[in-house]
C-alpha positions in Angstrom: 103.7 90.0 96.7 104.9 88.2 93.7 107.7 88.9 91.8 106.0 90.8 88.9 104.4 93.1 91.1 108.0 93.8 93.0 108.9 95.2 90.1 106.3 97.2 88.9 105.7 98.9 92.5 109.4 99.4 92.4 109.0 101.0 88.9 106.0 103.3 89.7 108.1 104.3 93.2 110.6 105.5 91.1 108.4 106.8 89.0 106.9 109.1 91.2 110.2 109.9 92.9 111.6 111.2 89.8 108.3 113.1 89.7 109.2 114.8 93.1 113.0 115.7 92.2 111.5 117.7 88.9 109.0 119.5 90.4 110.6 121.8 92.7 112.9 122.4 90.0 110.9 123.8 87.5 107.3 123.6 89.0 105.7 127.4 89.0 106.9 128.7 92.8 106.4 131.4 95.4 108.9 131.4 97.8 108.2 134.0 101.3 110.5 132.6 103.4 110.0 130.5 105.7 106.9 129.7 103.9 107.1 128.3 100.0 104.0 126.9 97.5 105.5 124.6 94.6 102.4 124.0 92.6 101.8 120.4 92.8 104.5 119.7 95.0 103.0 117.2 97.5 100.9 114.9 94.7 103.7 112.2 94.1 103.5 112.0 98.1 99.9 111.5 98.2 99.7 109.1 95.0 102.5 107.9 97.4 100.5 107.1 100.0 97.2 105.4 98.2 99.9 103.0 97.1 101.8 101.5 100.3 103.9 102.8 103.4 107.2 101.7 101.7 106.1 103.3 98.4 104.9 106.8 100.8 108.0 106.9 102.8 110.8 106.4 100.1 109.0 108.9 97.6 108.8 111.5 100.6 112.6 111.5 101.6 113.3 111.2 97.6 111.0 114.3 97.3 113.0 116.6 100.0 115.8 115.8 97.9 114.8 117.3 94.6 114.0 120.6 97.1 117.9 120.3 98.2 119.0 120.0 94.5 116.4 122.7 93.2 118.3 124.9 95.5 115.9 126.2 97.9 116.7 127.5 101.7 117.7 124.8 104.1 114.4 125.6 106.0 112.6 124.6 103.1 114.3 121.5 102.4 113.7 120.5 105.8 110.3 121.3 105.9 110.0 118.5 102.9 111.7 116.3 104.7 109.2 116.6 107.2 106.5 115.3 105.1 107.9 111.7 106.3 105.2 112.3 109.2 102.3 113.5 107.2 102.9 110.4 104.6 103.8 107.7 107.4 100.7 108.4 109.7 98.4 108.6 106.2 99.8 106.0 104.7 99.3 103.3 107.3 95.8 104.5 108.2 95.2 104.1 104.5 96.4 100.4 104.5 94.7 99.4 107.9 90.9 101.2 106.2 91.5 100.8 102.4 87.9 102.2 102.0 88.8 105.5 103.6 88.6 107.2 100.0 86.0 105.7 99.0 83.6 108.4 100.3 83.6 112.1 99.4 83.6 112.5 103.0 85.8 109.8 103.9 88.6 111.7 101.2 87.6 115.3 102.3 87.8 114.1 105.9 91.5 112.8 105.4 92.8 115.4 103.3 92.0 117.3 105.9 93.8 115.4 108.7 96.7 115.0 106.5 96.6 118.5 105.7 96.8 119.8 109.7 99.4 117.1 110.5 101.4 118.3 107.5 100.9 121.9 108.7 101.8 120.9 112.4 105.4 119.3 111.2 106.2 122.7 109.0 105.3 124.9 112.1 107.2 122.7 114.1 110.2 122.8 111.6 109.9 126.8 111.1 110.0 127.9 114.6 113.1 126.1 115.6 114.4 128.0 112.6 112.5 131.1 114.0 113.3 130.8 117.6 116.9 129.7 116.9 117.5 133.2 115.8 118.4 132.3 112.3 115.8 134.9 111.3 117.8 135.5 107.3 114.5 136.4 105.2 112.6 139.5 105.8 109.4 138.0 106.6 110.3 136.5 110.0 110.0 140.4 111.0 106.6 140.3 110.8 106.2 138.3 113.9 106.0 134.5 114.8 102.0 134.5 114.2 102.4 136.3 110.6 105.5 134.9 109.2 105.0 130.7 111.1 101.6 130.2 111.9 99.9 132.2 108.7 102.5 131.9 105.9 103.5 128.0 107.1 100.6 127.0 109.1 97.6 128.0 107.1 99.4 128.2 104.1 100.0 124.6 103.9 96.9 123.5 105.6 95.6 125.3 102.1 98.5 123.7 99.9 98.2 120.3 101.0 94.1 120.3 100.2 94.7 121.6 97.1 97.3 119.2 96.4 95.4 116.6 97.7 92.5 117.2 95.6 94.7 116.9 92.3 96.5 113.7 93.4 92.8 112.0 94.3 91.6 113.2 91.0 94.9 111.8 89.1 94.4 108.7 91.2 91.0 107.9 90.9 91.0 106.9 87.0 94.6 105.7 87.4 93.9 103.3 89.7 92.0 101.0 87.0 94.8 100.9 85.4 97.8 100.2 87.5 97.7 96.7 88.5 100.1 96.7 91.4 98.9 96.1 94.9 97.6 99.1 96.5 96.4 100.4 100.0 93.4 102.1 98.5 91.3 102.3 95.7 88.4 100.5 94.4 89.9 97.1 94.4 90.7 95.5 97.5 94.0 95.7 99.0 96.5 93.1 98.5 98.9 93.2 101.3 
């Protein structure tokens, strides 16, 4: 990658990690604790992702930060730092099969993936929080399948589609216009 290019991944990183701080700061929430939905919340991630690994990984650790500054519960901020799994495993399928989007299927198909992955490292995060008897919010009362597997679980298999779906449809006209190297899109990749 040439030196121009550097800079401009660099730039749209940043970009799109400033985009993650803001968002849980003043993004329209619902917090149930342990489970949270920040609209849009996960689309600088996936944007992330079409671009490179690097670009994924730094954006998702820089996004669990803007969570910890917005002032949400520790078990919230660490369920966005989980996200690092989610966004490592998607990103580098997406730079080993750059044509994986290219489909309706092929997106629907990975959104989905992504979206169960993400789900499994929430759950995962949650119950050492539930099972570790730091039960603090009201909802944890309801029972492990109630308060973990439907509020977290489900709840953010459904969030991260729906997020998903907005960062392919942001991404799909954007990417005729950025002219960085990316994993994905409808020029080759360049790595």
């Amino acid at each position: 990658m040439n030196s121009k290019n550097s800079i401009q991944t660099m730039t749209i990183a940043a970009l799109l990690a400033a985009i993650g701080i803001v968002i849980p700061m003043f993004a329209p929430k619902i917090i149930l604790e342990p489970a949270s939905y920040t609209l849009a919340s996960h689309v600088p991630v996936f944007i992330a992702m079409f671009i490179s690994p690097y670009v994924a990984i730094s954006v998702a650790l820089i996004s669990a930060f803007g969570f910890l500054l917005a002032g949400f519960p520790i078990v919230v901020v660490l369920r966005a730092l989980s996200h690092i799994v989610f966004v490592i495993i998607g990103a580098y399928m997406l730079k080993k099969s750059p044509n994986m989007l290219s489909t309706t299927r092929g997106s629907a198909l990975f959104g989905l993936l992504m979206a169960v992955i993400h789900a499994v490292s929430e759950v995962t995060v949650v119950t050492l929080f539930y099972w570790g008897n730091n039960m603090t919010s009201s909802y944890y009362e309801k029972g492990y399948l109630f308060s973990v597997i439907l509020l977290v679980g489900v709840g953010t298999i459904i969030h991260s589609m729906i997020d998903f779906t907005i960062a392919y449809v942001v991404w799909k006209p954007l990417q005729r216009v950025v002219t960085i190297p990316v994993s994905v899109g409808g020029r080759k990749a360049r790595y």
